[in-house]
C-alpha positions, -999 to +999 in steps of 0.1 A: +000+000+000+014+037-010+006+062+017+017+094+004+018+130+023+003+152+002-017+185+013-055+184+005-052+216-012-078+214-047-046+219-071-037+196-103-002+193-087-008+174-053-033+158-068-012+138-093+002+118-064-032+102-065-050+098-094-020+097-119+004+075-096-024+047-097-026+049-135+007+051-146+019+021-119-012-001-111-010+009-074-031+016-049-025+057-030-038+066+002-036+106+011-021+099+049-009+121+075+032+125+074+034+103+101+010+074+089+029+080+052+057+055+034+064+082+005+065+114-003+062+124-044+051+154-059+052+179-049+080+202-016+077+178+008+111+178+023+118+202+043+089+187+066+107+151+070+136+169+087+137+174+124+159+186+151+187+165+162+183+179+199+170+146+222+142+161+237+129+173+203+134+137+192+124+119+218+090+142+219+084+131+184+087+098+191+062+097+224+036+117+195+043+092+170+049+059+182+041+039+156+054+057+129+067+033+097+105+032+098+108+033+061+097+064+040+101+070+000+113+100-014+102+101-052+107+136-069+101+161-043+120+189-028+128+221-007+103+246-004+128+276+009+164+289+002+164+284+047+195+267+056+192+234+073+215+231+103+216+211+131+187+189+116+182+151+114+158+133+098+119+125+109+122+088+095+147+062+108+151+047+069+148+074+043+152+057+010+163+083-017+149+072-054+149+108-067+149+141-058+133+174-077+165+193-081+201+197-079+198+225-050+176+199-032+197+170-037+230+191-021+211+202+010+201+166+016+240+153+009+244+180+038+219+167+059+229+129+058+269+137+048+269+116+018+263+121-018+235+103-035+236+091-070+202+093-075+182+110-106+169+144-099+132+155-117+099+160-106+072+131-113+051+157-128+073+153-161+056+121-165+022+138-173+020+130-209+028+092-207-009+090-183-028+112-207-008+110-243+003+131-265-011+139-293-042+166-287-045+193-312-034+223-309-059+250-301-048+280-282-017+301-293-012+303-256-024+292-222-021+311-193-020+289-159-020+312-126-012+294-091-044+282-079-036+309-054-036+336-075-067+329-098-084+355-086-049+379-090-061+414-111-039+406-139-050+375-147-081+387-171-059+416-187-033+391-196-060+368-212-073+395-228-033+410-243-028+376-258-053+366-289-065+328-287-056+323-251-071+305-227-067+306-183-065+274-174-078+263-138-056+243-115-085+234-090-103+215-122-098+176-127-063+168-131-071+148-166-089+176-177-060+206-167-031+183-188-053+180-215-062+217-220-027+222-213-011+199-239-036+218-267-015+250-259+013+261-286+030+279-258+023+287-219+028+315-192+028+298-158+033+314-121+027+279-112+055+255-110+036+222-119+025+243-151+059+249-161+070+211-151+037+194-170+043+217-198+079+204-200+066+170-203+045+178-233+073+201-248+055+233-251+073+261-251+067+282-212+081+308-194+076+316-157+056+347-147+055+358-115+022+385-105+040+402-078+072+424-083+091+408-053+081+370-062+060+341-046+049+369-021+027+340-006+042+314-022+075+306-009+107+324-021+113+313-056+135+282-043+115+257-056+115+271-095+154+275-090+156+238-075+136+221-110+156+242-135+188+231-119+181+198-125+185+206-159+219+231-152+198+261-162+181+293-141+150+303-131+142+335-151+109+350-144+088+377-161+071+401-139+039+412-150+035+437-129+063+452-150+040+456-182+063+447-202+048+414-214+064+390-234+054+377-268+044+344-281+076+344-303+097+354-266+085+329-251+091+301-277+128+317-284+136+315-249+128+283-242+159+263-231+145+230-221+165+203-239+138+180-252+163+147-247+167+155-213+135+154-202+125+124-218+156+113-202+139+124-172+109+108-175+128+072-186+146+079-152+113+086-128+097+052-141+127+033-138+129+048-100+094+041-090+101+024-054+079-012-052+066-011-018 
């Protein structure tokens, strides 16, 4: 039995841990408490299965959670925050590493445990197109996916509205649905991150837009774009669109860097890495 964390939060990107997990490997997922769970997927899960090394920290953790599994699964998630991890342990006594989302990630756990892992790095959302396919047609010259967040942000509509044949795609929708209406895109603005990563997977052309001019002002601090694209040895480089200078369709497509044999590379990697519990 899989008992993933994941929040309950109505977004396509915890929800994949779910309903496109079972698909793709012919298992069974149970949403769980952390400390009921065996894995942890998609998703910036790690930074909550650290915990202090101090003994009475520990030892309180273990009187709350006494039967806790000793084994937990780490498939594709990462960091949420640029924070600094020290004096920290880990919450389970057998983490087994099968992938991580980034390079950043990956080094602040080789700091963590004092070894290096040769692990792949990615995030499971890559493998998207290989539940749904591949092949839609092509609809929109542009889709434009805010952070379920942010739907309501005042930008949103005069975006839709800059762009001609675009379409605002809804996170909180069914997960099937959101890829599909994704993969009929030509090209994609995302402040979301699983927008960026499942538009990878279909290789559609994206650029990350952030709505604030200071970042994920409720969102984190930008680590977790930073931690995906190093996986691939590139930066994060966001548009503001607060700036008003928006990009074009032809921007966005000529300043795409994603290496389209790396992320099926990627994706070849993640199955492979699936842990059989």
């Amino acid at each position: 039995m899989y008992k993933i964390f994941f929040y309950s939060h109505p977004n396509m990107g915890d929800r994949l841990n779910k309903v496109m997990l079972e698909d793709l490997f012919g298992i069974k997922v149970t949403q769980t408490d952390l400390m009921k769970s065996n894995m942890s997927a998609i998703g910036s899960y790690l930074g909550v299965l650290t915990c202090s090394k101090r003994l009475r920290y520990r030892l309180k953790q273990r009187l709350r959670y006494p039967f806790a599994p000793k084994d937990h699964y780490v498939w594709g998630t990462g960091f949420m925050s640029y924070k600094t991890y020290k004096n920290v342990g880990l919450l389970f006594r057998n983490l087994h590493f099968c992938a991580i989302r980034g390079e950043l990630s990956k080094k602040k756990i080789e700091d963590i445990i004092g070894k290096k892992l040769d692990i792949p790095t990615g995030d499971g959302g890559l493998l998207a197109d290989r539940w749904v396919g591949n092949n839609a047609k092509k609809k929109y010259s542009i889709g434009i996916i805010p952070h379920f967040k942010e739907q309501d942000h005042s930008l949103i509509n005069s975006i839709k509205n800059y762009y001609k044949n675009s379409v605002i795609i809804d996170l909180t929708d069914e997960p099937r649905s959101v890829l599909r209406l994704i993969s009929e895109c030509n090209t994609i603005l995302s402040s979301s991150l699983h927008g960026l990563i499942v538009s990878d997977s279909f290789h559609i052309p994206n650029m990350h837009m952030i709505l604030y001019r200071y970042g994920e002002r409720i969102l984190g601090d930008g680590f977790k774009f930073s931690d995906y694209y190093s996986s691939y040895g590139v930066e994060d480089n966001p548009i503001c669109m607060e700036s008003g200078k928006w990009p074009g369709v032809d921007d966005i497509v000529n300043n795409y860097v994603i290496d389209t044999k790396m992320v099926e590379n990627k994706k070849d990697q993640l199955y492979r890495c699936f842990p059989k519990l």
